[in-house]
N, C-alpha and C positions, 0 to 999 in steps of 0.2 A: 427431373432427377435431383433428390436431395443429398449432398454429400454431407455426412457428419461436420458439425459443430461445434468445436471444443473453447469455450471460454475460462480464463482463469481471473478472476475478479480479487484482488490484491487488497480491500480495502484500503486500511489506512498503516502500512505494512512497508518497509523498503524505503530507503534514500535512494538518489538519484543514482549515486556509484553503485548500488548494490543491486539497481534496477537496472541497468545498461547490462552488467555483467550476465545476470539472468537472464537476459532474452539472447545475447550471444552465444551463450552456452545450450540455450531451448532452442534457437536458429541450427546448431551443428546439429543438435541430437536429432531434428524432425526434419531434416535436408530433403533425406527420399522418401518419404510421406507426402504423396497425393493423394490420396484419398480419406484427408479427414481436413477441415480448414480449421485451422488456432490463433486466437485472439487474444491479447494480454490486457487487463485493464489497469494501470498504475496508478495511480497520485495525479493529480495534475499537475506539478510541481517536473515529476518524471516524461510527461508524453512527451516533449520534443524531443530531447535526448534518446528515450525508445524508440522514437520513431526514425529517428534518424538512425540509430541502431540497427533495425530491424528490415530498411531499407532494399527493395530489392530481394527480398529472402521469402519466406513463408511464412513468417508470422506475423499478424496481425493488431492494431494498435487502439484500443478504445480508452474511452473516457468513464468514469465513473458514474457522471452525470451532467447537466448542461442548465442552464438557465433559458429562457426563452426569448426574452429580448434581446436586440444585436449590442445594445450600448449604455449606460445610464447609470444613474445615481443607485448601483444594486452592490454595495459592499459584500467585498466574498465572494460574487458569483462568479460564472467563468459563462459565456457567450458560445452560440452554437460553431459562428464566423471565428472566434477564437481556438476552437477544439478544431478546426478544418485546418485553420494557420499551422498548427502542431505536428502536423502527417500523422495525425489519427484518421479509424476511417468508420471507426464505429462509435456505439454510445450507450450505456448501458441508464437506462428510465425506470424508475417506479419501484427500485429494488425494497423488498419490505424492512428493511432496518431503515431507509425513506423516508416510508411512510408510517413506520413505528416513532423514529426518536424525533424528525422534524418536520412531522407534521403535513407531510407532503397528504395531497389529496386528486383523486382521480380526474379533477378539471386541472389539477398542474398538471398531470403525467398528457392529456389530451394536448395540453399548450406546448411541453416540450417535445414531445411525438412530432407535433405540425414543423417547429423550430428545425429538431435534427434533418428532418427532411430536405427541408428550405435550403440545407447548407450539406447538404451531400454526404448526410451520415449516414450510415446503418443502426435505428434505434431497436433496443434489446431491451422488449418492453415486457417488465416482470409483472406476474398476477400472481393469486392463488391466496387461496382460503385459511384463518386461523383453525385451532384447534377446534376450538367453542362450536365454530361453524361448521367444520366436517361433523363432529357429534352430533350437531343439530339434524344434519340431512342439509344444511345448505350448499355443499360445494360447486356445485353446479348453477345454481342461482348467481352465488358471487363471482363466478368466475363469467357466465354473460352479461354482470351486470359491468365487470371492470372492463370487458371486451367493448361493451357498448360504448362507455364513456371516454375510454382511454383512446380509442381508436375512432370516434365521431369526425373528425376532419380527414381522414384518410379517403382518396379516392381507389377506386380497383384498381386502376393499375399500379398502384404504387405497393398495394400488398407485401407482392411477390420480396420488397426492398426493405421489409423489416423482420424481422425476428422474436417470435413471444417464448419469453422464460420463464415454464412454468414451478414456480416453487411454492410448493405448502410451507407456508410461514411458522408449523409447529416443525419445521424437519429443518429450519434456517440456525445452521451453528451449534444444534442441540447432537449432535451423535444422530437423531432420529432420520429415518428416511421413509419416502413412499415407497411402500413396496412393487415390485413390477406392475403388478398387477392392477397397482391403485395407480402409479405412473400412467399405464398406458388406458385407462381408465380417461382422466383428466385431461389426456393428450387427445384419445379419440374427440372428447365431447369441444374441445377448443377448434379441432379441426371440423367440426361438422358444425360449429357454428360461426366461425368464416367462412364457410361455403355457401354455408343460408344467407348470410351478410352479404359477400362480398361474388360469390360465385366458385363451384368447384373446382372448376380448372385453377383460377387467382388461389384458391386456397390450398391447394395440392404444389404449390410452391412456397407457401411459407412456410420457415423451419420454426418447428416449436421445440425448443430444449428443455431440458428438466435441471432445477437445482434445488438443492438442500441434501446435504450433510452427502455429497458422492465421493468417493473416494475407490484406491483401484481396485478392490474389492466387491464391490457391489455396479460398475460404466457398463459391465458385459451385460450382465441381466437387462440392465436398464436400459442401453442400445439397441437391445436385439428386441424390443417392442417395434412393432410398424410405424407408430407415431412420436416415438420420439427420435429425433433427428439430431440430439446430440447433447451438452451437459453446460452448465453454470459453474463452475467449480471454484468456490471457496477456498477454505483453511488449506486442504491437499492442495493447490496451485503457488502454496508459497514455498515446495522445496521442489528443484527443475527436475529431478528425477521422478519423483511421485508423479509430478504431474506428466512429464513424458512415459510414465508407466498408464494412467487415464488416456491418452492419445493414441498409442497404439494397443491397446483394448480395445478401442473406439471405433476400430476401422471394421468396416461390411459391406459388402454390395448394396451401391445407393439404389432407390427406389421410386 
Protein backbone atom coordinates (compact mmCIF):
# COMPACT_ATOMS: atom_id res chain seq x y z
CA UNK A 1 0.00 0.00 0.00
CA UNK A 2 1.35 3.19 -1.27
CA UNK A 3 0.15 6.34 0.55
CA UNK A 4 0.66 9.61 -1.32
CA UNK A 5 3.96 11.55 -1.05
CA UNK A 6 4.05 15.13 -0.86
CA UNK A 7 7.53 16.82 -0.83
CA UNK A 8 8.16 20.53 -0.81
CA UNK A 9 11.96 21.14 -1.82
CA UNK A 10 12.63 24.94 -0.69
CA UNK A 11 15.94 25.32 -2.53
CA UNK A 12 17.85 28.00 -1.65
CA UNK A 13 14.72 30.04 -0.13
CA UNK A 14 14.03 30.92 3.64
CA UNK A 15 16.20 31.88 6.90
CA UNK A 16 16.15 29.72 9.72
CA UNK A 17 13.18 32.05 11.44
CA UNK A 18 11.19 32.00 8.44
CA UNK A 19 11.76 28.37 8.17
CA UNK A 20 10.67 27.22 11.74
CA UNK A 21 7.66 29.48 11.41
CA UNK A 22 6.49 27.56 8.03
CA UNK A 23 6.60 24.23 9.12
CA UNK A 24 4.56 25.21 12.42
CA UNK A 25 1.99 26.78 10.60
CA UNK A 26 2.16 23.57 7.75
CA UNK A 27 2.11 21.15 11.22
CA UNK A 28 -1.38 22.89 12.26
CA UNK A 29 -2.85 22.98 8.89
CA UNK A 30 -2.14 19.02 7.87
CA UNK A 31 -2.86 17.82 11.79
CA UNK A 32 -5.69 15.38 10.58
CA UNK A 33 -4.34 14.33 7.39
CA UNK A 34 -3.38 10.70 7.35
CA UNK A 35 -3.46 9.78 4.36
CA UNK A 36 -1.02 11.79 2.40
CA UNK A 37 2.93 11.77 4.14
CA UNK A 38 4.68 15.42 3.73
CA UNK A 39 8.18 16.19 3.70
CA UNK A 40 9.97 19.61 3.85
CA UNK A 41 13.36 19.99 2.45
CA UNK A 42 15.18 23.29 3.79
CA UNK A 43 18.66 24.66 3.73
CA UNK A 44 20.87 23.03 5.59
CA UNK A 45 21.72 25.81 7.70
CA UNK A 46 17.56 25.18 8.75
CA UNK A 47 17.29 21.21 9.29
CA UNK A 48 17.93 21.18 12.89
CA UNK A 49 15.85 23.83 13.90
CA UNK A 50 12.82 22.22 11.45
CA UNK A 51 13.34 19.25 12.82
CA UNK A 52 13.10 20.04 16.11
CA UNK A 53 10.10 22.06 15.03
CA UNK A 54 8.40 19.56 13.33
CA UNK A 55 8.98 16.95 16.16
CA UNK A 56 6.40 14.58 17.01
CA UNK A 57 3.92 16.11 14.30
CA UNK A 58 3.54 14.92 10.70
CA UNK A 59 5.71 16.49 8.93
CA UNK A 60 8.67 15.42 7.69
CA UNK A 61 12.37 16.78 7.49
CA UNK A 62 14.98 16.24 4.39
CA UNK A 63 17.95 17.38 3.25
CA UNK A 64 18.62 18.90 -0.06
CA UNK A 65 21.59 16.71 -0.63
CA UNK A 66 24.50 14.75 1.19
CA UNK A 67 28.00 14.28 0.45
CA UNK A 68 29.05 10.59 0.64
CA UNK A 69 31.93 10.27 2.90
CA UNK A 70 31.39 10.31 6.77
CA UNK A 71 34.46 12.93 7.47
CA UNK A 72 37.30 14.81 5.47
CA UNK A 73 39.01 17.39 3.89
CA UNK A 74 35.54 18.22 1.62
CA UNK A 75 34.89 21.97 2.12
CA UNK A 76 31.14 22.84 1.95
CA UNK A 77 29.92 19.53 2.14
CA UNK A 78 27.51 18.26 4.74
CA UNK A 79 28.02 14.24 5.62
CA UNK A 80 25.15 11.67 5.49
CA UNK A 81 26.12 10.97 9.68
CA UNK A 82 25.72 14.76 9.77
CA UNK A 83 22.02 15.01 8.02
CA UNK A 84 20.94 12.03 10.58
CA UNK A 85 22.62 14.15 13.73
CA UNK A 86 19.87 17.06 12.41
CA UNK A 87 16.38 14.79 12.91
CA UNK A 88 16.14 14.84 9.23
CA UNK A 89 14.84 11.58 7.91
CA UNK A 90 15.14 12.07 4.43
CA UNK A 91 17.37 13.24 1.41
CA UNK A 92 16.70 14.54 -1.55
CA UNK A 93 19.79 13.01 -4.59
CA UNK A 94 20.41 13.70 -8.17
CA UNK A 95 18.00 16.70 -8.35
CA UNK A 96 18.72 18.13 -12.04
CA UNK A 97 19.59 21.70 -11.36
CA UNK A 98 22.56 18.94 -9.61
CA UNK A 99 23.46 17.80 -12.09
CA UNK A 100 22.89 20.85 -14.48
CA UNK A 101 24.98 23.60 -12.52
CA UNK A 102 27.40 21.30 -10.46
CA UNK A 103 28.20 18.92 -12.26
CA UNK A 104 26.93 16.06 -10.39
CA UNK A 105 27.15 12.83 -12.48
CA UNK A 106 25.32 9.40 -12.04
CA UNK A 107 28.40 7.51 -10.20
CA UNK A 108 28.03 10.48 -7.57
CA UNK A 109 24.17 10.15 -7.27
CA UNK A 110 25.13 5.83 -7.02
CA UNK A 111 27.84 6.93 -4.16
CA UNK A 112 25.40 9.14 -2.37
CA UNK A 113 22.25 6.69 -2.73
CA UNK A 114 24.81 3.91 -0.90
CA UNK A 115 25.76 6.79 1.74
CA UNK A 116 22.05 7.96 2.72
CA UNK A 117 21.32 4.51 3.14
CA UNK A 118 24.20 3.62 5.47
CA UNK A 119 23.00 6.45 7.80
CA UNK A 120 19.33 5.77 7.82
CA UNK A 121 17.90 8.18 5.34
CA UNK A 122 15.28 7.91 2.93
CA UNK A 123 17.02 8.95 -0.63
CA UNK A 124 14.68 10.89 -3.18
CA UNK A 125 16.50 9.86 -6.10
CA UNK A 126 15.60 12.30 -8.91
CA UNK A 127 15.81 11.05 -12.91
CA UNK A 128 14.35 12.14 -15.99
CA UNK A 129 15.14 13.18 -19.43
CA UNK A 130 16.03 16.74 -21.10
CA UNK A 131 14.16 18.22 -23.83
CA UNK A 132 16.50 17.21 -26.68
CA UNK A 133 15.97 13.70 -25.41
CA UNK A 134 12.34 13.39 -25.13
CA UNK A 135 12.28 14.88 -28.96
CA UNK A 136 14.72 12.32 -29.79
CA UNK A 137 12.65 9.25 -28.60
CA UNK A 138 15.21 8.78 -25.95
CA UNK A 139 13.12 9.01 -22.66
CA UNK A 140 12.96 5.72 -21.93
CA UNK A 141 16.53 4.91 -22.63
CA UNK A 142 17.75 7.59 -20.26
CA UNK A 143 15.68 6.92 -17.67
CA UNK A 144 17.02 2.97 -17.52
CA UNK A 145 20.21 4.12 -18.09
CA UNK A 146 19.98 6.59 -14.76
CA UNK A 147 17.91 3.62 -12.96
CA UNK A 148 20.93 1.32 -13.68
CA UNK A 149 23.63 3.57 -12.52
CA UNK A 150 22.10 5.39 -9.85
CA UNK A 151 20.72 2.55 -8.20
CA UNK A 152 23.78 -0.36 -8.89
CA UNK A 153 24.71 -0.76 -5.00
CA UNK A 154 21.06 -1.09 -3.87
CA UNK A 155 20.25 -4.62 -2.64
CA UNK A 156 16.26 -5.77 -3.02
CA UNK A 157 15.35 -5.32 0.03
CA UNK A 158 16.29 -2.05 0.64
CA UNK A 159 14.02 -0.90 -2.51
CA UNK A 160 11.08 -0.67 -0.72
CA UNK A 161 13.29 2.34 1.50
CA UNK A 162 13.88 4.68 -1.20
CA UNK A 163 11.89 7.00 -3.31
CA UNK A 164 12.39 7.96 -7.30
CA UNK A 165 11.37 11.52 -8.39
CA UNK A 166 10.50 11.59 -11.54
CA UNK A 167 11.14 15.00 -13.18
CA UNK A 168 11.58 15.93 -16.82
CA UNK A 169 14.24 18.30 -16.57
CA UNK A 170 12.46 20.65 -19.58
CA UNK A 171 9.23 20.98 -16.94
CA UNK A 172 11.96 21.98 -13.92
CA UNK A 173 10.98 25.71 -12.97
CA UNK A 174 9.96 26.50 -16.62
CA UNK A 175 5.83 26.95 -16.01
CA UNK A 176 6.17 23.58 -18.33
CA UNK A 177 4.73 20.28 -17.13
CA UNK A 178 4.19 16.57 -18.21
CA UNK A 179 1.05 16.01 -18.98
CA UNK A 180 -0.87 13.13 -17.35
CA UNK A 181 -0.52 11.21 -19.62
CA UNK A 182 3.07 11.50 -20.35
CA UNK A 183 3.52 11.39 -16.28
CA UNK A 184 1.91 8.20 -15.97
CA UNK A 185 3.68 7.14 -19.03
CA UNK A 186 7.32 7.56 -17.46
CA UNK A 187 5.99 6.30 -14.09
CA UNK A 188 4.66 3.02 -15.64
CA UNK A 189 8.05 2.40 -17.60
CA UNK A 190 10.30 3.12 -14.07
CA UNK A 191 7.99 0.90 -12.26
CA UNK A 192 8.22 -2.00 -14.61
CA UNK A 193 11.85 -1.58 -14.77
CA UNK A 194 12.31 -2.10 -11.02
CA UNK A 195 10.42 -5.12 -11.21
CA UNK A 196 12.65 -6.46 -14.00
CA UNK A 197 15.73 -5.23 -11.70
CA UNK A 198 14.79 -5.72 -8.52
CA UNK A 199 11.53 -7.89 -8.51
CA UNK A 200 7.68 -7.15 -8.57
CA UNK A 201 6.66 -7.45 -5.36
CA UNK A 202 10.14 -5.10 -4.07
CA UNK A 203 8.91 -2.78 -6.82
CA UNK A 204 5.15 -2.40 -6.06
CA UNK A 205 6.52 -0.77 -2.97
CA UNK A 206 8.51 1.99 -4.17
CA UNK A 207 6.93 5.27 -4.45
CA UNK A 208 7.77 7.11 -7.49
CA UNK A 209 6.72 10.75 -7.43
CA UNK A 210 6.58 13.25 -10.06
CA UNK A 211 8.21 16.88 -10.25
CA UNK A 212 8.45 19.78 -12.50
CA UNK A 213 6.59 22.88 -12.40
CA UNK A 214 3.22 21.02 -10.10
CA UNK A 215 1.32 23.39 -8.66
CA UNK A 216 -2.67 22.98 -7.14
CA UNK A 217 -3.89 23.24 -10.23
CA UNK A 218 -2.65 20.58 -12.20
CA UNK A 219 -1.57 17.40 -8.23
CA UNK A 220 -5.38 16.04 -8.95
CA UNK A 221 -4.72 15.08 -12.63
CA UNK A 222 -1.36 14.00 -11.83
CA UNK A 223 -2.36 11.78 -8.67
CA UNK A 224 -5.09 10.05 -9.93
CA UNK A 225 -2.46 8.21 -12.41
CA UNK A 226 -1.87 4.62 -10.90
CA UNK A 227 1.84 5.10 -10.86
CA UNK A 228 2.27 8.16 -9.56
CA UNK A 229 2.37 8.00 -5.83
CA UNK A 230 2.70 11.49 -5.07
CA UNK A 231 4.69 15.09 -6.10
CA UNK A 232 8.31 17.02 -5.77
CA UNK A 233 7.12 20.33 -5.46
CA UNK A 234 9.10 23.38 -6.09
CA UNK A 235 8.36 27.17 -6.35
CA UNK A 236 4.29 26.34 -4.98
CA UNK A 237 5.97 24.79 -1.60
CA UNK A 238 7.31 28.23 -0.71
CA UNK A 239 3.96 29.78 0.30
CA UNK A 240 2.16 27.21 3.33
CA UNK A 241 -1.17 27.65 1.96
CA UNK A 242 -0.37 26.76 -1.67
CA UNK A 243 1.33 24.04 -0.61
CA UNK A 244 -1.21 22.77 1.85
CA UNK A 245 -3.79 23.35 -1.00
CA UNK A 246 -1.23 20.44 -3.19
CA UNK A 247 -1.65 18.05 0.06
CA UNK A 248 -5.00 17.85 0.38
CA UNK A 249 -5.72 17.56 -3.54
CA UNK A 250 -3.27 14.78 -2.99
CA UNK A 251 -5.31 12.56 -0.96
CA UNK A 252 -6.82 9.04 -2.67
CA UNK A 253 -7.28 5.72 -1.75
CA UNK A 254 -3.73 4.21 -1.54
CA UNK A 255 -3.10 1.21 -3.70
Amino acid sequence: MRTPLIVGNWKMHKTVDEAVQYVKDLCSLVKDINDVNVVIAPTFIALHETAKATRNNKVKIAAQDLYWEVEGAFTGEVSGAMIQGSGAQYVIIGHSERRAMFAETDTHIRKKVAAALTHSLTPIVCIGETLDQRESGKTFDILDHQIAINLAEIKTDQLGQIVIAYEPVWAIGTGKNATPMQAAEAHKHIRSRLASTFGKEVAAQCHIIYGGSVKPKNIQELIAQSDVDGALVGGASLEVQAFFEIISRSRKATV
